[in-house]
C-alpha positions as CSV (number, residue, x, y, z in Angstrom):
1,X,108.1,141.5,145.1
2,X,109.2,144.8,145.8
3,X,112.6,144.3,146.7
4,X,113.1,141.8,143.6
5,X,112.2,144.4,141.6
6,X,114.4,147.1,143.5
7,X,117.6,144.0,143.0
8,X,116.6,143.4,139.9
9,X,116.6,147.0,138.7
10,X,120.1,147.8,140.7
11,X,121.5,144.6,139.1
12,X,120.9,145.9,135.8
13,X,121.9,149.5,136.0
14,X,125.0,148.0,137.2
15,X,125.4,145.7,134.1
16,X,124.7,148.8,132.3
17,X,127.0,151.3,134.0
18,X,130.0,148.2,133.4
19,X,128.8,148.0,129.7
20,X,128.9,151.6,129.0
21,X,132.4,152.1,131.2
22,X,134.3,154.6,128.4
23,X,138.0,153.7,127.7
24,X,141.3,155.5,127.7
25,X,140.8,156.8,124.3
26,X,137.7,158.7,124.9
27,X,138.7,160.1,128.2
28,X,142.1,161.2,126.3
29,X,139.6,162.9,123.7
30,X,137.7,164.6,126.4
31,X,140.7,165.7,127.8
32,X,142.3,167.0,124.6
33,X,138.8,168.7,123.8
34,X,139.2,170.5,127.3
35,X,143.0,171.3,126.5
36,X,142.2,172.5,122.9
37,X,139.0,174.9,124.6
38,X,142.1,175.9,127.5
39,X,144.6,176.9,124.6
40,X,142.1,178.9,122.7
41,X,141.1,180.7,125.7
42,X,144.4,181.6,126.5
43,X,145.0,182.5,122.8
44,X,142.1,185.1,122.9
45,X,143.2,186.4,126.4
46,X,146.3,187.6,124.8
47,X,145.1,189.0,122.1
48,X,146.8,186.4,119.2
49,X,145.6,186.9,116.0
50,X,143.9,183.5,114.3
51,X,146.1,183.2,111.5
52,X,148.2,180.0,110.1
53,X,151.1,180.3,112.5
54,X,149.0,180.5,115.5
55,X,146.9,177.3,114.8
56,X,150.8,175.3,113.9
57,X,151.3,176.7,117.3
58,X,148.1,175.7,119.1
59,X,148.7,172.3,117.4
60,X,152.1,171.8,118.5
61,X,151.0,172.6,122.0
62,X,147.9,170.5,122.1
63,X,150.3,167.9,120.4
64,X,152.8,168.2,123.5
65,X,150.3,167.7,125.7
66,X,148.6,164.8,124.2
67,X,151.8,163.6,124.2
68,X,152.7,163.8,127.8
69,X,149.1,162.6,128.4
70,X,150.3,159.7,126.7
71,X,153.1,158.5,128.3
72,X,151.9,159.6,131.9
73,X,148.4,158.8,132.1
74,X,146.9,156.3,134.6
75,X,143.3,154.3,134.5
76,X,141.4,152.5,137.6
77,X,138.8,151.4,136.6
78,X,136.2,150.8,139.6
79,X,133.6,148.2,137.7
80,X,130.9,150.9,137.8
81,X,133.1,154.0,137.3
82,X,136.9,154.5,135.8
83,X,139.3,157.6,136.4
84,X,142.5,158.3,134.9
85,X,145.4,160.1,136.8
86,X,148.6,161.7,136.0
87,X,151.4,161.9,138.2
88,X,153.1,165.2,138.5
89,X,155.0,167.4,141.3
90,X,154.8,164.0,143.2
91,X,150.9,164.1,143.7
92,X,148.5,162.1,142.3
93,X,146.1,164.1,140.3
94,X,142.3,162.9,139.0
95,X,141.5,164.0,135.7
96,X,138.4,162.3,134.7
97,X,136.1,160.3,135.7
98,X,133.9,158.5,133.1
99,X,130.5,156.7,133.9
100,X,127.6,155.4,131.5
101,X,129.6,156.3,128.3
102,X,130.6,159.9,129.3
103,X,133.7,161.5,130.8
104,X,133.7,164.2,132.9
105,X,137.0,166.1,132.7
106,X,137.4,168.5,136.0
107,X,138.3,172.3,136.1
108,X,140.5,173.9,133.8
109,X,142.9,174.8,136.3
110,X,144.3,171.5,136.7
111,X,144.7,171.4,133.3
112,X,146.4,174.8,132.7
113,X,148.6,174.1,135.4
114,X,148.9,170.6,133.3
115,X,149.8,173.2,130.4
116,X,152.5,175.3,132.4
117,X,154.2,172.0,133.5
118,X,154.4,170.5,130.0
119,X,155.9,173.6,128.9
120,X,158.1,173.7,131.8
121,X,158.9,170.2,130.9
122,X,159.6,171.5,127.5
123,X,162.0,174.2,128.5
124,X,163.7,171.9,130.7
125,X,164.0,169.0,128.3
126,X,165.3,172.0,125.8
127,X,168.0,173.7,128.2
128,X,169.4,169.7,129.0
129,X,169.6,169.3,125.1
130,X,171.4,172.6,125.2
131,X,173.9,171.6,128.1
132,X,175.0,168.1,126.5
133,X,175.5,169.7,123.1
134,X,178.2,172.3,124.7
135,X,179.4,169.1,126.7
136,X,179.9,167.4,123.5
137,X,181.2,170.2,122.0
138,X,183.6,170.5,124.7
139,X,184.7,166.4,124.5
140,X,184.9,166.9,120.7
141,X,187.4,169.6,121.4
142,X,189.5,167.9,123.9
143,X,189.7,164.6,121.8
144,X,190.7,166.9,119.2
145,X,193.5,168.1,121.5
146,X,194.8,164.7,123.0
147,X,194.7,163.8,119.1
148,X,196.7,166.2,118.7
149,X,199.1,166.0,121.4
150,X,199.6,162.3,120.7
151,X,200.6,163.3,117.5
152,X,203.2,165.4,118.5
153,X,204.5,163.1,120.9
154,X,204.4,160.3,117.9
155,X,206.3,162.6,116.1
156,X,208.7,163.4,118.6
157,X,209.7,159.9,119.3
158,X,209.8,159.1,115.2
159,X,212.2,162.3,115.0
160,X,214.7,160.9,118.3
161,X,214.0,157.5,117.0
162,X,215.5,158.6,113.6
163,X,218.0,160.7,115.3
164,X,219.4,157.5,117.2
165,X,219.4,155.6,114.8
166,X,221.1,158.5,112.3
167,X,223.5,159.1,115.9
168,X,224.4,154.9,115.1
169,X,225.5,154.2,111.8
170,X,227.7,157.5,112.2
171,X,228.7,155.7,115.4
172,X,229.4,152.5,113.4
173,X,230.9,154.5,110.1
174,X,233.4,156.3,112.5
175,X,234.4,152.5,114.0
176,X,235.1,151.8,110.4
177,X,237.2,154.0,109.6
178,X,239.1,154.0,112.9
179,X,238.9,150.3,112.2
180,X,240.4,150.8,108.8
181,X,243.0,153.5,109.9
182,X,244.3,150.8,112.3
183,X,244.3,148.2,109.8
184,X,246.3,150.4,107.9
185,X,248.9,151.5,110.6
186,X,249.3,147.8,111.1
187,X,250.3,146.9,107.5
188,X,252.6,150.2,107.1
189,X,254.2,149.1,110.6
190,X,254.8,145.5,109.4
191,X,255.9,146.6,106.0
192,X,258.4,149.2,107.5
193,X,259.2,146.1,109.8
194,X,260.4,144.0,107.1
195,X,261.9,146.8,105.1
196,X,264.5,146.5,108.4
């Protein structure tokens, strides 16, 4: 009787522990909750003033990261537990771990050093935006100057073209005349023929 009790009891704390298994969303709230605390900490360390700029700030940051949270975050999910993990530096890190309707998010270290690389990320993603506007900047330019070179050379071979063709009918104008002047030697030669 004992041990039907003791399966009985085991059975339905597991059934529980599956019902109450928290999703994604509410281990990325916990998370966010645990980043928001992290960014406020670090705000009073230094000393920043709680104005409106500072909160657009923390937002933006918290934003980032919920962001990168997003798009990198992992769930297993065990039956009677679930964790999420995010990939970075090529490790596998555990974030959370949630059980009976509650996440437990782990030390705050993990998560500034999650903090540093999304900015890092950030500044990287930034400086590579930088580099291919100068690049484009630098292709505008040259297609700019092969434009212009092939317009030159375009208008080089217009300017011979014309200059042929100009070099032609004078060419032709001259046969003509020489043409002409013959024809005309030949009459005054026959003429002064029959005058004989």
């Amino acid at each position: 009787m004992k041990k039907l009790l003791f399966a009985i009891i085991v059975i339905g704390v597991a059934i529980l522990m599956t019902q109450t298994l928290p999703d994604k969303k509410e281990h990325k709230r916990a998370m966010m909750d645990a980043v928001r605390e992290l960014v406020e900490e670090r705000a009073n360390e230094k000393g920043v003033a709680d104005n409106a700029i500072t909160r657009i700030g923390k937002n933006l940051v918290s934003k980032s990261i919920e962001a990168g949270l997003s798009a990198k975050l992992r769930m297993n999910n065990y039956f009677l537990f679930n964790t999420t993990h995010i990939k970075t530096g090529g490790e596998d890190k555990l974030l959370s771990v949630g059980v009976l309707g509650q996440v437990i998010t782990f030390n705050k270290d993990m998560l500034r050093n999650a903090l540093e690389e999304s900015k890092q990320i950030r500044e990287e993603a930034k400086e590579e935006k930088k580099m291919l506007k100068a690049e484009q900047k630098r292709l505008k330019k040259e297609l700019k100057r092969q434009k212009k070179l092939q317009k030159k050379r375009e208008k080089k071979a217009r300017k011979q073209a014309k200059e042929a063709l100009k070099a032609q009918k004078k060419a032709e104008k001259e046969a003509r005349k020489a043409e002409k002047a013959a024809q005309k030697a030949k009459e005054k030669a026959e003429k002064e023929s029959k005058k004989q």
